[in-house]
BAMI-955551 format. One line per 2 residues: number of its first residue (from 1); for each residue x, y, z of N, C-alpha, C, CB. Coordinates in pm, whole numbers, plus 50000, padded with zeros to 5 digits. Glycine has a CB too. Layout:
// residues N
NUM> X Y Z X Y Z X Y Z X Y Z  ... .
This chain:
// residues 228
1> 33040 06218 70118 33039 06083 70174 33173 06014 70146 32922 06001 70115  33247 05886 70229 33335 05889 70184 33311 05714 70153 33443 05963 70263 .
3> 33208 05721 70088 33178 05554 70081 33300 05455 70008 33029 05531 69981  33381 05582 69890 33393 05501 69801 33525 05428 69872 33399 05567 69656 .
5> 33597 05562 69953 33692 05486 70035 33680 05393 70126 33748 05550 70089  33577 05374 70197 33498 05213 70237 33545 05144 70166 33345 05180 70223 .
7> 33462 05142 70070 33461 05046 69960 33624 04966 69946 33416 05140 69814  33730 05083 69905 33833 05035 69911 33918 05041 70025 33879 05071 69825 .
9> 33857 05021 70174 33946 04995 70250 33894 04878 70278 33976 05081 70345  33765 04812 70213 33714 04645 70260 33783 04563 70148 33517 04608 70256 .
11> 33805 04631 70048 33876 04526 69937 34014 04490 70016 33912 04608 69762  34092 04595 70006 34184 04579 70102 34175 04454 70162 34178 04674 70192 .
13> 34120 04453 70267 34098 04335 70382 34071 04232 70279 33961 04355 70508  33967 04234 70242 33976 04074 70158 34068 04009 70057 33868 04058 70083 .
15> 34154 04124 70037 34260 04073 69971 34350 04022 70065 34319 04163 69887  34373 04102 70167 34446 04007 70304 34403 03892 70334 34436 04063 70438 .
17> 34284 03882 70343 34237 03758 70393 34242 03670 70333 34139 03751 70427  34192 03655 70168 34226 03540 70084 34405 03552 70091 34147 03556 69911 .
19> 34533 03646 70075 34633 03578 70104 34679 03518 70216 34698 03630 70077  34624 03527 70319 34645 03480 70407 34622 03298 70421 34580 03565 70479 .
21> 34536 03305 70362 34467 03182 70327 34493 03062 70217 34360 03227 70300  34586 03146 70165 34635 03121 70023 34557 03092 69888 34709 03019 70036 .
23> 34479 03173 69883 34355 03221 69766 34387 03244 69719 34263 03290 69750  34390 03242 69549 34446 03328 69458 34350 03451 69376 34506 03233 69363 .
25> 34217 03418 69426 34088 03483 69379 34026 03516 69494 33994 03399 69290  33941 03629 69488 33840 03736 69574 33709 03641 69563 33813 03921 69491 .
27> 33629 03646 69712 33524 03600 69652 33472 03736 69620 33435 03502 69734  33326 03738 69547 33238 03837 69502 33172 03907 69647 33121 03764 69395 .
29> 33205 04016 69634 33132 04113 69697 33000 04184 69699 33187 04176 69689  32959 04127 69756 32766 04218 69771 32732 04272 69861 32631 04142 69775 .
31> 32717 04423 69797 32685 04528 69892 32532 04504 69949 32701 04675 69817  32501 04491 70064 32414 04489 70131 32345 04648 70180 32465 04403 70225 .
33> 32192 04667 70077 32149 04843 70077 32021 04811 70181 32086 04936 69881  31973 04749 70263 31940 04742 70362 31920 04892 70428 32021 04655 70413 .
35> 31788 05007 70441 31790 05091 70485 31870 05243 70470 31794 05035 70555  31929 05180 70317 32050 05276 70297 31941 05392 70171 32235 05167 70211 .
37> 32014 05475 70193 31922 05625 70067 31933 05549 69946 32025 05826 70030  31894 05592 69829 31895 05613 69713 32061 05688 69634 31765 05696 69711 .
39> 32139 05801 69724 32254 05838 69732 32322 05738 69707 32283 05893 69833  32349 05701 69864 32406 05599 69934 32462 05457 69824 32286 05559 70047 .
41> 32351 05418 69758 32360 05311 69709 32439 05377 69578 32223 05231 69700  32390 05457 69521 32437 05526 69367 32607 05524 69415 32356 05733 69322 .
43> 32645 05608 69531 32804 05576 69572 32903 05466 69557 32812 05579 69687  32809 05360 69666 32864 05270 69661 32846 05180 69499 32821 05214 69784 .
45> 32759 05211 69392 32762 05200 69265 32911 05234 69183 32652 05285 69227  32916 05343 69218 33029 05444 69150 33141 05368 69210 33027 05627 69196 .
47> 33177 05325 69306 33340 05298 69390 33320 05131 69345 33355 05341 69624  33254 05107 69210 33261 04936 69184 33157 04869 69229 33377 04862 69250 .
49> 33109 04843 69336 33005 04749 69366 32894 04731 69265 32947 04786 69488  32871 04604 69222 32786 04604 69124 32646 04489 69139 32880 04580 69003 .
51> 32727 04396 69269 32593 04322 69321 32567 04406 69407 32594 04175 69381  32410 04412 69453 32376 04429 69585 32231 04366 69624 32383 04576 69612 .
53> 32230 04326 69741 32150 04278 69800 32033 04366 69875 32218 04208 69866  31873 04320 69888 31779 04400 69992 31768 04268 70049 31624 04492 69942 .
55> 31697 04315 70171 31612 04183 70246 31503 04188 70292 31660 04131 70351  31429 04356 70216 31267 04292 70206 31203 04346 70062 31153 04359 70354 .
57> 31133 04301 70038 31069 04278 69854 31032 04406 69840 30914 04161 69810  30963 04500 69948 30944 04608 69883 31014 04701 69887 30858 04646 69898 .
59> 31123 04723 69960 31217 04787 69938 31312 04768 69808 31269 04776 70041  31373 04608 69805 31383 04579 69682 31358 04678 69542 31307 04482 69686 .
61> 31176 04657 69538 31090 04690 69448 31098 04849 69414 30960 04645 69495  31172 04915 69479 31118 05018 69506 31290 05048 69426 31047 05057 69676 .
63> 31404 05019 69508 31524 05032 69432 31522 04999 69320 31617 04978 69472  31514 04917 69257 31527 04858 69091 31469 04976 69059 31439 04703 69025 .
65> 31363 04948 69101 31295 05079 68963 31398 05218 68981 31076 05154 69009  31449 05234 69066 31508 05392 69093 31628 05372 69063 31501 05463 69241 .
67> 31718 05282 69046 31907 05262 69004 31890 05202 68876 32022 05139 69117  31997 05237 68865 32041 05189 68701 32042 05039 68692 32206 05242 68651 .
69> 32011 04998 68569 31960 04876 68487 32094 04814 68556 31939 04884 68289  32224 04801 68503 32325 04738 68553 32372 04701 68678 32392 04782 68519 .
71> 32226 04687 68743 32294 04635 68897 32258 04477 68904 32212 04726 69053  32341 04415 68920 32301 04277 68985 32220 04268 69112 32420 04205 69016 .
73> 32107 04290 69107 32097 04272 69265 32017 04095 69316 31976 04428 69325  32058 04121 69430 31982 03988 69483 31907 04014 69643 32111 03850 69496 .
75> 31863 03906 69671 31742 03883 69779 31788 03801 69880 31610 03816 69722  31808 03865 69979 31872 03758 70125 31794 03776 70199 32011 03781 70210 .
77> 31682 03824 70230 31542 03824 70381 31512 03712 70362 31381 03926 70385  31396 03710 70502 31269 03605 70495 31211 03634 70375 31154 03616 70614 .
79> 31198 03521 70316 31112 03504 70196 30984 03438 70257 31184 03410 70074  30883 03580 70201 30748 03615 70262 30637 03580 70118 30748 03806 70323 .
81> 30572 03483 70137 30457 03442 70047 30392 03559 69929 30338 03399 70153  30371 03620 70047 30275 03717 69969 30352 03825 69904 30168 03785 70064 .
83> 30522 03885 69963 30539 04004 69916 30627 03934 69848 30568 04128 69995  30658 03769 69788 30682 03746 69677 30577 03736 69559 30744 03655 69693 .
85> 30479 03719 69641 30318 03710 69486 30347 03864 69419 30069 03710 69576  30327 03975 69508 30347 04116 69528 30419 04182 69418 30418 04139 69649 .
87> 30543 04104 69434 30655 04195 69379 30785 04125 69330 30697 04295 69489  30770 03975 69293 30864 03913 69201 30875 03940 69096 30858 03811 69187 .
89> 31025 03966 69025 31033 03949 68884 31142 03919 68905 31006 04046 68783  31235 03861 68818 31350 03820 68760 31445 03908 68816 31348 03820 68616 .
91> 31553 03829 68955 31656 03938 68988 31758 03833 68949 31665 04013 69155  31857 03863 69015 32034 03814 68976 32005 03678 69040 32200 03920 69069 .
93> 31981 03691 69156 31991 03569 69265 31872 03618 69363 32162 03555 69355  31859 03493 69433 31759 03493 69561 31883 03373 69648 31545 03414 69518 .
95> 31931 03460 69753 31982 03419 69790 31948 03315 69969 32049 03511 69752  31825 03334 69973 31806 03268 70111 31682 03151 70080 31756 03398 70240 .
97> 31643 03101 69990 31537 03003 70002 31557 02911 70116 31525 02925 69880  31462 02913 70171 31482 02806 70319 31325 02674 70318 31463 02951 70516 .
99> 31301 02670 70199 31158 02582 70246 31104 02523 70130 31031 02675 70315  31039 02405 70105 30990 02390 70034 30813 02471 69903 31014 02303 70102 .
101> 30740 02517 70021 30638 02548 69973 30710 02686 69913 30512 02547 70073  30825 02812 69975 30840 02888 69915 30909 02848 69768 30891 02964 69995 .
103> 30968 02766 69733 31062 02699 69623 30932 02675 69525 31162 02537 69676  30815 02610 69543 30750 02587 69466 30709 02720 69426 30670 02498 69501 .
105> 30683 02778 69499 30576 02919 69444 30658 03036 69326 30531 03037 69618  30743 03024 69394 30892 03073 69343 30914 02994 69201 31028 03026 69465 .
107> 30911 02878 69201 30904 02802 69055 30826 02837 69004 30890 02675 69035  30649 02879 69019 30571 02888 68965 30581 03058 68902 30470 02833 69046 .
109> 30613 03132 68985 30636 03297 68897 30718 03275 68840 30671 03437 68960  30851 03230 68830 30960 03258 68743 30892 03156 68624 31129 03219 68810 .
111> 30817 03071 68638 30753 02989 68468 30677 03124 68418 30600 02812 68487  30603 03133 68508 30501 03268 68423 30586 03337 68369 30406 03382 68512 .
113> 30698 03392 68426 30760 03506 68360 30876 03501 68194 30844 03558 68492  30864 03293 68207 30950 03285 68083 31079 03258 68132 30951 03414 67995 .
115> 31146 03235 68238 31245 03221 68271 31272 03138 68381 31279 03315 68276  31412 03143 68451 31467 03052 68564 31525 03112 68655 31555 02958 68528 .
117> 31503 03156 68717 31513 03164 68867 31641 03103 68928 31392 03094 68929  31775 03223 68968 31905 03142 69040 31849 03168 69156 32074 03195 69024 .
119> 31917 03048 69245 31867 03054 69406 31985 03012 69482 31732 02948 69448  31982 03083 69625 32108 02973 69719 32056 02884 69767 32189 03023 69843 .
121> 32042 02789 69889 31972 02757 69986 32078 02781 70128 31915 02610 69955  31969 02841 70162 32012 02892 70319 32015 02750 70436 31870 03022 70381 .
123> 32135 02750 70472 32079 02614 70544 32215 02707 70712 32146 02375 70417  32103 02618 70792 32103 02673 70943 32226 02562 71002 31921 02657 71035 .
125> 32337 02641 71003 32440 02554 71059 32467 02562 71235 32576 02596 70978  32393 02686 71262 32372 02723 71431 32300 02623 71497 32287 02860 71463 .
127> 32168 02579 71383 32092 02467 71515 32010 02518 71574 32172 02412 71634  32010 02703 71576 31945 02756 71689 31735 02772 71693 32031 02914 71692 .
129> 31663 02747 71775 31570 02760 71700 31523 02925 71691 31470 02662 71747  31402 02898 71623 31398 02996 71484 31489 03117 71421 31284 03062 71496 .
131> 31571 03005 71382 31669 03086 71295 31644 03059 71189 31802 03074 71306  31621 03096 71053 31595 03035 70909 31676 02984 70883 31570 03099 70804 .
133> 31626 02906 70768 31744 02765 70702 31722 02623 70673 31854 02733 70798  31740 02556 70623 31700 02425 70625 31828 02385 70715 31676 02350 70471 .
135> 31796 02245 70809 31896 02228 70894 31984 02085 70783 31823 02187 71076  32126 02105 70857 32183 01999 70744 32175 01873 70724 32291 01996 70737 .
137> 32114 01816 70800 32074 01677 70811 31936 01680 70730 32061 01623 70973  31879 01786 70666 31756 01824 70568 31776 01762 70464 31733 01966 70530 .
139> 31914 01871 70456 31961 01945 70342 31968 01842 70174 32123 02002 70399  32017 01724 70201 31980 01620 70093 31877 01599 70023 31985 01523 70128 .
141> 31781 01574 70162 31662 01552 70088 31577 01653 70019 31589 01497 70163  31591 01794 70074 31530 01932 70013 31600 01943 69915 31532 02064 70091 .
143> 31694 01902 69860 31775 01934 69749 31747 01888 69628 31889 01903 69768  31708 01748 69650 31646 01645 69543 31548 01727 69529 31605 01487 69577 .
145> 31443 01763 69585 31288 01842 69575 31311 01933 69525 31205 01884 69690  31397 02064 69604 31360 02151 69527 31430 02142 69376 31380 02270 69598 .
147> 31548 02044 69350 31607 02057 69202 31526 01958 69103 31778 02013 69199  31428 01940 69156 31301 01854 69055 31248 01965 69001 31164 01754 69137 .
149> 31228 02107 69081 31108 02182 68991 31147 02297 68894 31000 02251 69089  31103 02237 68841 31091 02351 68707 31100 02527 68689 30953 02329 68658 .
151> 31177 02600 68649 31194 02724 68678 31299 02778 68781 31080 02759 68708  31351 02742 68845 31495 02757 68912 31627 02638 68927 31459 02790 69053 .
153> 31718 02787 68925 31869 02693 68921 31886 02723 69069 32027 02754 68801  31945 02639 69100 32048 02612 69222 32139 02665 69226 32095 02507 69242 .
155> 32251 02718 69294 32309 02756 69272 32461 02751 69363 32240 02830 69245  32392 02700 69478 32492 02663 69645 32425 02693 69738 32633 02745 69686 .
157> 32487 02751 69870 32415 02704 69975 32458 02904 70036 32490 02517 70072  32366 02986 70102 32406 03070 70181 32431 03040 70379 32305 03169 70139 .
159> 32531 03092 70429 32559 03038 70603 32493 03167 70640 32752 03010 70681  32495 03151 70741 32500 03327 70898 32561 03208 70955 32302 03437 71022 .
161> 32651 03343 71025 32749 03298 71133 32663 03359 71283 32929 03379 71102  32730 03304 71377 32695 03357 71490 32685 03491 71523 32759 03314 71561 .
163> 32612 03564 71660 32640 03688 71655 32787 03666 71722 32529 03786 71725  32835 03805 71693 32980 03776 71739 32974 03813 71872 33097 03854 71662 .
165> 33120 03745 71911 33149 03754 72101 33198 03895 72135 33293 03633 72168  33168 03977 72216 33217 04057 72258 33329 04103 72305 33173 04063 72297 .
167> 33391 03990 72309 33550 03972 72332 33641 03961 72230 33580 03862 72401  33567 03971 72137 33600 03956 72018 33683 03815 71922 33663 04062 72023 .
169> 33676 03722 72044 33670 03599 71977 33597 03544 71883 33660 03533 72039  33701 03461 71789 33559 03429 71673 33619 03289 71631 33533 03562 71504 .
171> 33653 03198 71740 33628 03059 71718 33498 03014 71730 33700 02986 71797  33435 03013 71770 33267 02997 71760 33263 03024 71541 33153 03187 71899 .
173> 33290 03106 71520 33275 03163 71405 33348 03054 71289 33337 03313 71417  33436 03045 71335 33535 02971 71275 33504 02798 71275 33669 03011 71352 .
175> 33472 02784 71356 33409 02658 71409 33272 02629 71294 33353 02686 71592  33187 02721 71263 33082 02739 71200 33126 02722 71053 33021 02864 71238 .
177> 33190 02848 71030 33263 02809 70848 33313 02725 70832 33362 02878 70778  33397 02688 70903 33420 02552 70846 33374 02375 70852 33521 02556 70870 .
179> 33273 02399 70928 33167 02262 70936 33085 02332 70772 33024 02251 71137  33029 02449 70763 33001 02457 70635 33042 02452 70496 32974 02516 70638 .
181> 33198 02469 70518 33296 02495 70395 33306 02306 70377 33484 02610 70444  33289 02266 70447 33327 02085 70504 33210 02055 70414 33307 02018 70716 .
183> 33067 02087 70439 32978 02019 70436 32944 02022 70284 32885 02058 70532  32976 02167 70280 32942 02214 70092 33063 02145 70026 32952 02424 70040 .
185> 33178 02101 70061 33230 02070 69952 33190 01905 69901 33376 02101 69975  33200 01816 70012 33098 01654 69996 32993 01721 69962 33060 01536 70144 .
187> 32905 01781 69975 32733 01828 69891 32780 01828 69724 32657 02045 69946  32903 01951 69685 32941 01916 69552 32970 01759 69481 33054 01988 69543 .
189> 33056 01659 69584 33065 01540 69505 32935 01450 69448 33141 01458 69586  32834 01477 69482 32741 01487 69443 32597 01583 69370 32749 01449 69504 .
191> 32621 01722 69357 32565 01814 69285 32648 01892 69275 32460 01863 69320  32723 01822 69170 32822 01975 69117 32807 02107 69116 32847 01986 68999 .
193> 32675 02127 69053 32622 02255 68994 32605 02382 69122 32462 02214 68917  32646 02313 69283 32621 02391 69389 32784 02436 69382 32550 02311 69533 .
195> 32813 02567 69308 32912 02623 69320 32967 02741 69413 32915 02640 69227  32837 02779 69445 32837 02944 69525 32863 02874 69703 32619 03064 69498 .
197> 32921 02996 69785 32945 02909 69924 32922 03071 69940 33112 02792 69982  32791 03117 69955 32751 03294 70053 32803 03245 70209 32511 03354 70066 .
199> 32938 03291 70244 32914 03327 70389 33006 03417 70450 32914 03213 70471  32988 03556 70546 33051 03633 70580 33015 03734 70533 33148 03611 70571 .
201> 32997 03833 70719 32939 03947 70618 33060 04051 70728 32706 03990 70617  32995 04219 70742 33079 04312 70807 33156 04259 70937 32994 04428 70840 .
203> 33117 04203 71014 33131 04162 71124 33265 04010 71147 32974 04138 71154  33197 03927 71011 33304 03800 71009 33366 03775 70822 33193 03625 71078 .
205> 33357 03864 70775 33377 03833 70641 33556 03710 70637 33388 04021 70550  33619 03853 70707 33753 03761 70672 33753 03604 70728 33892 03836 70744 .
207> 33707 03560 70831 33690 03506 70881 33560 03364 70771 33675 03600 70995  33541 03402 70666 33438 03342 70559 33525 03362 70467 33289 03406 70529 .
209> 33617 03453 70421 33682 03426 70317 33817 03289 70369 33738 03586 70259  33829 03330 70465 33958 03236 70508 33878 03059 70496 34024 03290 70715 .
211> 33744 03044 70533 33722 02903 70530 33649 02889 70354 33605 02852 70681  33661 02972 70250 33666 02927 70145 33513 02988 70078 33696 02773 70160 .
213> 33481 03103 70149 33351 03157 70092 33375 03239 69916 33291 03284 70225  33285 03201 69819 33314 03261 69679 33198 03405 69730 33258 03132 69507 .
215> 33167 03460 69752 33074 03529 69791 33085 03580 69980 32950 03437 69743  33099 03734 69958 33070 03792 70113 32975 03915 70096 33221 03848 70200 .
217> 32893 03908 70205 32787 04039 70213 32826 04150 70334 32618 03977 70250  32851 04246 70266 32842 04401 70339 32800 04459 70326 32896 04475 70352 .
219> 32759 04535 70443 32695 04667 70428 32738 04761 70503 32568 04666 70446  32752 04745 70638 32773 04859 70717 32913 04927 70675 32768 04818 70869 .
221> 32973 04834 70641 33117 04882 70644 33138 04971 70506 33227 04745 70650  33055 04927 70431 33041 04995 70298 33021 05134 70323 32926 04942 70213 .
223> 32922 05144 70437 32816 05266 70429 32865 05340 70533 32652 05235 70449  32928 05306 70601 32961 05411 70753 33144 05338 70799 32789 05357 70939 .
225> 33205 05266 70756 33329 05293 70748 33349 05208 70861 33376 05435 70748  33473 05237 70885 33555 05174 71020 33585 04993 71024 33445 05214 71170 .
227> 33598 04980 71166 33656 04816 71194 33509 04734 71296 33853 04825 71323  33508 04636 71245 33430 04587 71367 33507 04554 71530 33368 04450 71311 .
């Protein structure tokens, strides 16, 4: 497999991209194992990656137990009621909370378990309907709520960008990060503690590192190589 050289032909790029930008720091990289082997993931283990993300609980459930203790991993799917009753325990991050009733329930396992719970909040900068997210004109007031309850930290906010244009334009894209990079940084003058900005993944990463993302998610590119 030649993952690991993936691996380092995406660092690459994001090192372009934050200089381009004039960054002096990488955001964090999370490998996205989404459908990927047991191999697969151990590879992209070995070539550095040390967060990684699933986006459904039992798959999740099923990795932890099978990779080594030292993985950070975190949770970017629909967050599903039941296959969080199912199969929560204490990961790195949950990176997509989009709702109130899931935030509570979510507060309530991580008390049972003795601990606190890091979270993003996913908030829907597309508008589009049913896309997950809290929309940003929410976003205030879900914030006060969910940082009342007991058992999770906050942590910032996760984006999705558009699907991309076929033409390969990505002002649409650009247009998007940065109404979010805009929005999260006034959200900080008032809740500091929202430090994380998840946005950009295979498709628009540079394009998320350039409007100021600390955090990008990949996968394909990790796992099967090439350019979008």
């Amino acid at each position: 497999m030649m993952i690991g050289t993936n691996v380092e032909a995406v660092r690459v790029r994001m090192a372009e991209a934050a200089r381009k930008a004039g960054r002096e720091t990488l955001p964090r990289l999370v490998g996205v194992t989404k459908k990927r082997s047991l191999e697969e993931i151990r590879e992209v283990v070995r070539a550095g990656v040390f967060h990684l993300a699933e986006n459904r609980w039992e798959e999740w459930d099923t990795k932890c137990r099978n990779l080594d203790a030292g993985i950070s991993w975190h949770f970017l799917g629909t967050i599903q009621s039941r296959g969080l009753r199912k199969f929560y325990r204490p990961l790195y991050r949950i990176d997509s909370l989009d709702s109130l009733p899931h935030a509570e329930l979510l507060a309530t396992l991580s008390g049972q378990q003795g601990g606190r719970q890091a979270v993003l909040l996913e908030v829907n900068f597309l508008r589009e309907p049913g896309r997950a997210g809290y929309l940003p004109q929410d976003i205030e007031q879900e914030l006060e709520m969910v940082a009342s309850l007991d058992g999770l930290d906050i942590q910032g906010l996760m984006v999705m960008g558009p699907v991309p244009e076929p033409s390969g334009n990505t002002d649409r894209t650009r247009r998007v990060f940065e109404e979010a990079r805009d929005f999260w940084t006034r959200l900080k003058g008032g809740w500091p503690f929202l430090e994380e900005l998840s946005m950009g993944m295979s498709e628009d990463f540079e394009e998320g590192i350039r409007c100021g993302a600390t955090e990008v998610r990949i996968g394909r590119l990790l796992f099967e190589g090439g350019r979008v």
